[in-house]
N, CA, C and O atoms as a GROMACS GRO file, in nm:
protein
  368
    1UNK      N    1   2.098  -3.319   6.639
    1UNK     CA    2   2.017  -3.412   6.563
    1UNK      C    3   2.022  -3.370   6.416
    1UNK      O    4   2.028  -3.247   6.406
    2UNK      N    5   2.022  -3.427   6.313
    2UNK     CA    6   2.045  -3.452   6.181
    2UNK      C    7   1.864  -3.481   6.091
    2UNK      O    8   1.763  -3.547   6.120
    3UNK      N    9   1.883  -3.440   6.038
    3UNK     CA   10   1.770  -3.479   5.922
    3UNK      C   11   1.832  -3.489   5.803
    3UNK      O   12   1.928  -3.417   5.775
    4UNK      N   13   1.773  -3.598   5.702
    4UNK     CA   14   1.806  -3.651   5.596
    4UNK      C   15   1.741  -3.556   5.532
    4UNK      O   16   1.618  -3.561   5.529
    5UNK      N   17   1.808  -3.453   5.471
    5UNK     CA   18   1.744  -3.386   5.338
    5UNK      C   19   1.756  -3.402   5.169
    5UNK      O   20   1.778  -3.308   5.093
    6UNK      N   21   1.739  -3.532   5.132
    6UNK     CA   22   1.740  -3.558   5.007
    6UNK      C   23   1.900  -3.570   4.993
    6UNK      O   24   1.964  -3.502   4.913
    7UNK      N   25   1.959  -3.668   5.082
    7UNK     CA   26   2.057  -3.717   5.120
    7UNK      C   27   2.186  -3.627   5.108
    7UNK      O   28   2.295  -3.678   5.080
    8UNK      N   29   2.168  -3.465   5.133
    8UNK     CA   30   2.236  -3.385   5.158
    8UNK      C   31   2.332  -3.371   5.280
    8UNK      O   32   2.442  -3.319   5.258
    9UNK      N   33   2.301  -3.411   5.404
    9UNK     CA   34   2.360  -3.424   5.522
    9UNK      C   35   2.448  -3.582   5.517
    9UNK      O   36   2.561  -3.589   5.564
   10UNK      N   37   2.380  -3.701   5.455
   10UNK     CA   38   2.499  -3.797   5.443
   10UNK      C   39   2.615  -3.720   5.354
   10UNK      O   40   2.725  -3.706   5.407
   11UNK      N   41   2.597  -3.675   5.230
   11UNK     CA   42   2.676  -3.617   5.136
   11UNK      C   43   2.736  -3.554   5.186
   11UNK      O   44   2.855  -3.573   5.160
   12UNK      N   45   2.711  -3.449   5.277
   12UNK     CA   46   2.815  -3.350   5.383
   12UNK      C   47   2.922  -3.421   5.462
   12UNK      O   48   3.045  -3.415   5.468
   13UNK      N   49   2.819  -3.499   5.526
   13UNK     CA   50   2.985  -3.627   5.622
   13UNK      C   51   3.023  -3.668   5.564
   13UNK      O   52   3.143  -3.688   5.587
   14UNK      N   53   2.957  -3.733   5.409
   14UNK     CA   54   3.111  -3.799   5.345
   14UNK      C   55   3.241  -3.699   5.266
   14UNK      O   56   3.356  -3.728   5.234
   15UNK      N   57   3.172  -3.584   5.255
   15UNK     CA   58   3.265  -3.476   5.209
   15UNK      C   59   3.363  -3.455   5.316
   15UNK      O   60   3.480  -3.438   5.282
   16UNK      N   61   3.330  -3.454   5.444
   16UNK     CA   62   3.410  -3.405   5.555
   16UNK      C   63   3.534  -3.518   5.595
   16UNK      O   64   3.653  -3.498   5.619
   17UNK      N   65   3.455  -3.644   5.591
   17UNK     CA   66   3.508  -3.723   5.617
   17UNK      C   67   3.649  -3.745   5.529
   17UNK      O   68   3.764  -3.758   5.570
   18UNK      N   69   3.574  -3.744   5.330
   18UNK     CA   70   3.687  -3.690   5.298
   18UNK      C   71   3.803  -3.617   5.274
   18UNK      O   72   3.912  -3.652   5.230
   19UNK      N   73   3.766  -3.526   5.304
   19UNK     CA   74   3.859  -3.386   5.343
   19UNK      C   75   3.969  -3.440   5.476
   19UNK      O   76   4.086  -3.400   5.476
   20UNK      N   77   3.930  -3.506   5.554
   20UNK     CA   78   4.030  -3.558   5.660
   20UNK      C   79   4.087  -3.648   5.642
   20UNK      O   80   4.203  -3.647   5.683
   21UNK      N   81   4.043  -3.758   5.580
   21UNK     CA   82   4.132  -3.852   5.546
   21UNK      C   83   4.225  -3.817   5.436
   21UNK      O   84   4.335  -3.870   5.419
   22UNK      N   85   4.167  -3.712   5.353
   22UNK     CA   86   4.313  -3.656   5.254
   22UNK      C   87   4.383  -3.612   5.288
   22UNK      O   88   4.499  -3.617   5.247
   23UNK      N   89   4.328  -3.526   5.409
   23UNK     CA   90   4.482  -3.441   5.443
   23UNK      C   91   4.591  -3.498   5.521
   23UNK      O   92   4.706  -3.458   5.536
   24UNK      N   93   4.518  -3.620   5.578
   24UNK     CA   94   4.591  -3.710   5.647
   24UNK      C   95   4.679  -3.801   5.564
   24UNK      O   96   4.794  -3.838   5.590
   25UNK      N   97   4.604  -3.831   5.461
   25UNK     CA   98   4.726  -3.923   5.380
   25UNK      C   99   4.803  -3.838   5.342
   25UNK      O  100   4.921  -3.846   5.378
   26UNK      N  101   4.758  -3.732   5.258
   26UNK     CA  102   4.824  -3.614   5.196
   26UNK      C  103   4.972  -3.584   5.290
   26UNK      O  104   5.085  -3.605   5.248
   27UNK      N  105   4.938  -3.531   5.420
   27UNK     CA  106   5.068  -3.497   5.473
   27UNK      C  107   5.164  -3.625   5.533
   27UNK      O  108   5.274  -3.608   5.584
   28UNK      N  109   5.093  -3.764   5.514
   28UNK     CA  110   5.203  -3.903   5.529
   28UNK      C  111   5.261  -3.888   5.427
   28UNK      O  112   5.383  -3.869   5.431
   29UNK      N  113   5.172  -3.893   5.267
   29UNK     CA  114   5.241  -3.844   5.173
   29UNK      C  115   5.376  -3.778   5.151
   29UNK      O  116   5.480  -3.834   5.115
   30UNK      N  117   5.361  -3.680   5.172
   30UNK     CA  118   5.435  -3.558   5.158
   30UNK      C  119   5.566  -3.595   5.242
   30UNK      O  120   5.674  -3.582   5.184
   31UNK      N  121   5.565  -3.647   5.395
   31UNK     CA  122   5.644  -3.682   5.411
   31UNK      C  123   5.743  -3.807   5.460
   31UNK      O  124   5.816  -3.820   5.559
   32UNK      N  125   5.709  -3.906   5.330
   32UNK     CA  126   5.772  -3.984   5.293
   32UNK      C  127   5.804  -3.907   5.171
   32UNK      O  128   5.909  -3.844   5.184
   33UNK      N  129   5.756  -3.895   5.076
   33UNK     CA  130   5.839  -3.802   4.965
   33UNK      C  131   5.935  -3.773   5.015
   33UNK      O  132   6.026  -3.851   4.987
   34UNK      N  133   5.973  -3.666   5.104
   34UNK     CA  134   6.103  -3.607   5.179
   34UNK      C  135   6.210  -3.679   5.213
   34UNK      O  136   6.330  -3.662   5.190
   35UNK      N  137   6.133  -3.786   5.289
   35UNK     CA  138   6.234  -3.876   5.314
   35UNK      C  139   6.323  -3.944   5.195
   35UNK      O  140   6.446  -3.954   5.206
   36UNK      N  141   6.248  -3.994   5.072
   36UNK     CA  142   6.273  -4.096   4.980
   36UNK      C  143   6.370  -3.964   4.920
   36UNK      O  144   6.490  -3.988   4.913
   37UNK      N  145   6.328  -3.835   4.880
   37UNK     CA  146   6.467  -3.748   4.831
   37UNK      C  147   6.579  -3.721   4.942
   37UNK      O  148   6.690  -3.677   4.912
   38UNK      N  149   6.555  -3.741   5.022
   38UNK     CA  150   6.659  -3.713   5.153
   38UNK      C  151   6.792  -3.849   5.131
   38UNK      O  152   6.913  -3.845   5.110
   39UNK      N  153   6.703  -3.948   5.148
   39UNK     CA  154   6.751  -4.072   5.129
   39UNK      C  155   6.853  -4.066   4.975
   39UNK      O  156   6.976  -4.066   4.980
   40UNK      N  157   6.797  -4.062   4.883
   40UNK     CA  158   6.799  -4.045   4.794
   40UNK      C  159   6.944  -3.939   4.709
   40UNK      O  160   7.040  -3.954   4.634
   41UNK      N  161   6.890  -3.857   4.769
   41UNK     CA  162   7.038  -3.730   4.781
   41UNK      C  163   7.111  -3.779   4.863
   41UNK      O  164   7.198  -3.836   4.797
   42UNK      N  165   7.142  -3.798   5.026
   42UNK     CA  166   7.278  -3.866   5.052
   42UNK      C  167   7.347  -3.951   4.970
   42UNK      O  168   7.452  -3.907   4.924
   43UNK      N  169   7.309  -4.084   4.934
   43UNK     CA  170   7.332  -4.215   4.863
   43UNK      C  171   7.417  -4.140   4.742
   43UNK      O  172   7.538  -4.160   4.739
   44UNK      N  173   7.360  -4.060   4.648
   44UNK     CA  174   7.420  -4.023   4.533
   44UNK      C  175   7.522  -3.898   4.571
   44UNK      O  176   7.631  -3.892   4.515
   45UNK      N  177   7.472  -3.783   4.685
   45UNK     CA  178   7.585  -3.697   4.644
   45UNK      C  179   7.703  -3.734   4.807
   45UNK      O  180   7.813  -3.688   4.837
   46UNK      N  181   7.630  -3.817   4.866
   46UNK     CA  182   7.702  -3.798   5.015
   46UNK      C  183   7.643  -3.705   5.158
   46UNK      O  184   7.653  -3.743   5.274
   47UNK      N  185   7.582  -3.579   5.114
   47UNK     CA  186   7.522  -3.539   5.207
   47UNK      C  187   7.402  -3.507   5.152
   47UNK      O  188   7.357  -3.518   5.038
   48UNK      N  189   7.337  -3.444   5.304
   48UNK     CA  190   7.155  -3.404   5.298
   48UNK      C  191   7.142  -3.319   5.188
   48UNK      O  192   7.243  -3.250   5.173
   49UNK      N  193   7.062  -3.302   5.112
   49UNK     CA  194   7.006  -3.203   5.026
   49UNK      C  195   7.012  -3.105   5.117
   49UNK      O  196   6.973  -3.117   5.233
   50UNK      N  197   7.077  -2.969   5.048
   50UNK     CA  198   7.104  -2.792   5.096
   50UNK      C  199   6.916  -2.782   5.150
   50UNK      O  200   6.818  -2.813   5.083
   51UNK      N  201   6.920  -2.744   5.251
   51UNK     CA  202   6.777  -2.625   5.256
   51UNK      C  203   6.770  -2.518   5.165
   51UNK      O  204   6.864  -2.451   5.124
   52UNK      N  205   6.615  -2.502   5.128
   52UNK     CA  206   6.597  -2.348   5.028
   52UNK      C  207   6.673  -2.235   5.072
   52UNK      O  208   6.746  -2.166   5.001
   53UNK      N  209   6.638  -2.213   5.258
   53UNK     CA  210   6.707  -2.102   5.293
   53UNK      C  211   6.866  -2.086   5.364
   53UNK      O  212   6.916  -2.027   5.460
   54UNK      N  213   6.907  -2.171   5.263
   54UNK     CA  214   7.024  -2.200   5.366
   54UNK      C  215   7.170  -2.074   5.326
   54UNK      O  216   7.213  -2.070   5.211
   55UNK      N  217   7.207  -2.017   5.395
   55UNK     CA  218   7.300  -1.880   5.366
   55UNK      C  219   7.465  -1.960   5.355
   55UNK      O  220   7.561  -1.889   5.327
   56UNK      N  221   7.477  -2.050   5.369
   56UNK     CA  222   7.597  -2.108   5.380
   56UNK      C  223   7.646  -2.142   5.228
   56UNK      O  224   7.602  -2.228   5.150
   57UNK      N  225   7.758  -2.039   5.209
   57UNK     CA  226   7.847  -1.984   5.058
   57UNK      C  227   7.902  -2.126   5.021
   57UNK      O  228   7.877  -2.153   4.903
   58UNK      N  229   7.960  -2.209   5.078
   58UNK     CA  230   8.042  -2.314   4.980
   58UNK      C  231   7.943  -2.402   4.916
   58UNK      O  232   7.968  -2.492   4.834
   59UNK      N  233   7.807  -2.361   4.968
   59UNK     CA  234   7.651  -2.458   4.879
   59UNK      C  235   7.675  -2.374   4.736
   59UNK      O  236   7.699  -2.255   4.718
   60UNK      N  237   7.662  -2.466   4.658
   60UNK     CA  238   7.618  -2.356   4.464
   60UNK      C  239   7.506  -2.341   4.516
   60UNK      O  240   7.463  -2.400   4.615
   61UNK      N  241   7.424  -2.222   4.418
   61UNK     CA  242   7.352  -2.229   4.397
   61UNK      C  243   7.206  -2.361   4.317
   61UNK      O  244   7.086  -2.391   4.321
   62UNK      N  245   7.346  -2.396   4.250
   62UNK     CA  246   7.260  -2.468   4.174
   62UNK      C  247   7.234  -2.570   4.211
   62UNK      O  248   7.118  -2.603   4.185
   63UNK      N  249   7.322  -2.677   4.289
   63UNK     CA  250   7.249  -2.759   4.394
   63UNK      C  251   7.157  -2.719   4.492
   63UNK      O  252   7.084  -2.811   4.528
   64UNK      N  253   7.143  -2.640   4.531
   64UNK     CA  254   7.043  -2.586   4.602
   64UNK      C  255   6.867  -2.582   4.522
   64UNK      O  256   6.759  -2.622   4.564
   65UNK      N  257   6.905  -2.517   4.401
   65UNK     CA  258   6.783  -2.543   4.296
   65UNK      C  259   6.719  -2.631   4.264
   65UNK      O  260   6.597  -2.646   4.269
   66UNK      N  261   6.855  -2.739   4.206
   66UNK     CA  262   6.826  -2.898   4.197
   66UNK      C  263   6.723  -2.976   4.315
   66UNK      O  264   6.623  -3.047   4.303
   67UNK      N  265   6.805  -2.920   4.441
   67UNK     CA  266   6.699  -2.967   4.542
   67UNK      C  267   6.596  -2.944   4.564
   67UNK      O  268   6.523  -3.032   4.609
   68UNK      N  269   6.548  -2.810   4.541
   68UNK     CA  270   6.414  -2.753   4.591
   68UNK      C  271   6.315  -2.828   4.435
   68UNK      O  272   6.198  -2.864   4.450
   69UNK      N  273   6.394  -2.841   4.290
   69UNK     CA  274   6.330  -2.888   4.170
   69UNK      C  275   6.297  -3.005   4.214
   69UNK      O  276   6.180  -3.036   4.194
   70UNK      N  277   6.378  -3.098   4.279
   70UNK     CA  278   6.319  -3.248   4.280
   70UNK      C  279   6.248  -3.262   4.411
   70UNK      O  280   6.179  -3.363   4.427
   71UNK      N  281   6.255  -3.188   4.490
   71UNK     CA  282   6.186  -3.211   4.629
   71UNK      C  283   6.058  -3.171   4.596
   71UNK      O  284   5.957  -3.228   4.636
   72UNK      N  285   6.061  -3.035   4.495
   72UNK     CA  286   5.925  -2.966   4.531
   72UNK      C  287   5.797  -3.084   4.390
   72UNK      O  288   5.674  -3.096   4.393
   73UNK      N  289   5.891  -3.142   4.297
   73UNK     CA  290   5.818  -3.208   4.206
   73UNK      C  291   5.780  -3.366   4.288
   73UNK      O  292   5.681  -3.436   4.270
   74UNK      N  293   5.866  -3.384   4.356
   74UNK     CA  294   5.818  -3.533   4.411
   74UNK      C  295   5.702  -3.513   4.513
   74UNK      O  296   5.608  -3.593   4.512
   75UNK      N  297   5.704  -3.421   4.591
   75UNK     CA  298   5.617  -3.394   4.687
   75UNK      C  299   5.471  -3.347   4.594
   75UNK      O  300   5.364  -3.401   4.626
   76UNK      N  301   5.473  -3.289   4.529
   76UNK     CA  302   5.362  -3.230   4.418
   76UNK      C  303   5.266  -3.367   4.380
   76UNK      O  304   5.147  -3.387   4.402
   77UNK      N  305   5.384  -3.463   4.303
   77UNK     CA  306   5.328  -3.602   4.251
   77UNK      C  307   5.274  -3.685   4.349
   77UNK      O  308   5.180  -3.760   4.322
   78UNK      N  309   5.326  -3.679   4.464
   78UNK     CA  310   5.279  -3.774   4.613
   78UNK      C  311   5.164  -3.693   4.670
   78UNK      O  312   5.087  -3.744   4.752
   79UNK      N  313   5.149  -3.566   4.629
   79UNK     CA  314   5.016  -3.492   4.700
   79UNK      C  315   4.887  -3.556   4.628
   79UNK      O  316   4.789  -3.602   4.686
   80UNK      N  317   4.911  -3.549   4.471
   80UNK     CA  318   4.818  -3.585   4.353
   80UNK      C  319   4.794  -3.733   4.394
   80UNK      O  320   4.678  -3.766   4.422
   81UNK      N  321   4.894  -3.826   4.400
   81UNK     CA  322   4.842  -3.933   4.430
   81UNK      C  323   4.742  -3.974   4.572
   81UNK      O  324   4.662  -4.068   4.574
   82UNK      N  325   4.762  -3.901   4.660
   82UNK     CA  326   4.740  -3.943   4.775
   82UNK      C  327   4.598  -3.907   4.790
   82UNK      O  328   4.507  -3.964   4.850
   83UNK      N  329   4.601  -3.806   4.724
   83UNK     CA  330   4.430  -3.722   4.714
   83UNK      C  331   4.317  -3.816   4.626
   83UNK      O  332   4.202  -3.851   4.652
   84UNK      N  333   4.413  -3.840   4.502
   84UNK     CA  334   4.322  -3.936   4.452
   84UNK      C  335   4.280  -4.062   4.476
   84UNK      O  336   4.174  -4.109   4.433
   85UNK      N  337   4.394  -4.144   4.574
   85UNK     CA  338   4.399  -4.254   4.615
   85UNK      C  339   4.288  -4.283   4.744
   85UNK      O  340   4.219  -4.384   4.760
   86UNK      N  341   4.298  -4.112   4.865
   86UNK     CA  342   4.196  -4.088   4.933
   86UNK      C  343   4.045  -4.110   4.874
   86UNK      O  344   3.960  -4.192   4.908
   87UNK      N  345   4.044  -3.997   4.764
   87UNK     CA  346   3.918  -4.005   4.719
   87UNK      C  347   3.867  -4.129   4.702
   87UNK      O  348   3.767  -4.169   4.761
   88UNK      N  349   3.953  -4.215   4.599
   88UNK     CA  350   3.850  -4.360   4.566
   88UNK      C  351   3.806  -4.415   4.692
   88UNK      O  352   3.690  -4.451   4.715
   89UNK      N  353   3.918  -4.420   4.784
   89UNK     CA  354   3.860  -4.489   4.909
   89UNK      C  355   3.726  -4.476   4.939
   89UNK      O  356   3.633  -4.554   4.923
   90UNK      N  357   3.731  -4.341   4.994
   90UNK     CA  358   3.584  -4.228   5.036
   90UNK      C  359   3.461  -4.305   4.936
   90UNK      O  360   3.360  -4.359   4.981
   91UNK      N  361   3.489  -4.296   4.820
   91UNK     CA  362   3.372  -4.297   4.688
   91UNK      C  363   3.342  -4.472   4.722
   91UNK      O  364   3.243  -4.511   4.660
   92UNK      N  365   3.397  -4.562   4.794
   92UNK     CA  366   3.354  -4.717   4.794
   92UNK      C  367   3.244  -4.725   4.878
   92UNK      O  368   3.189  -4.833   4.897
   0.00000   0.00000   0.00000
């Protein structure tokens, strides 16, 4: 059972509530990002973007960088959006 304490306990479920629905968009987010650079990198170079840990010598380095630079910045920007996009929801 719940008591209204100067509307502290609604304020708690809607905090909670938000916290789940972000992390839920957050990680749809995140991976569609992946996909859209996945996608994205075949089309232009022909194959999948290298993995970070990938030991296989005929990868450069520097494609490898490139990938983790644009994967790790698109996913960053799709986290920011998704959180904020969560939030307004929550706040209606």
């Amino acid at each position: 059972m719940t008591h209204d304490l100067g509307g502290r306990v609604a304020d708690n479920d809607k905090s909670m509530v938000a916290k789940i629905v972000g992390m839920g968009v957050t990680l749809g987010a995140v991976w569609v990002a992946n996909k859209v650079v996945d996608t994205a990198w075949e089309k232009t170079k022909g194959h999948k973007p290298p993995a970070a840990d990938s030991t296989d010598e005929d990868i450069k380095f520097s494609e490898v960088a490139l990938a983790a630079v644009i994967t790790g910045a698109v996913v960053a920007l799709s986290r920011v959006l998704a959180t904020r996009g969560a939030a307004k929801l929550i706040a209606r």
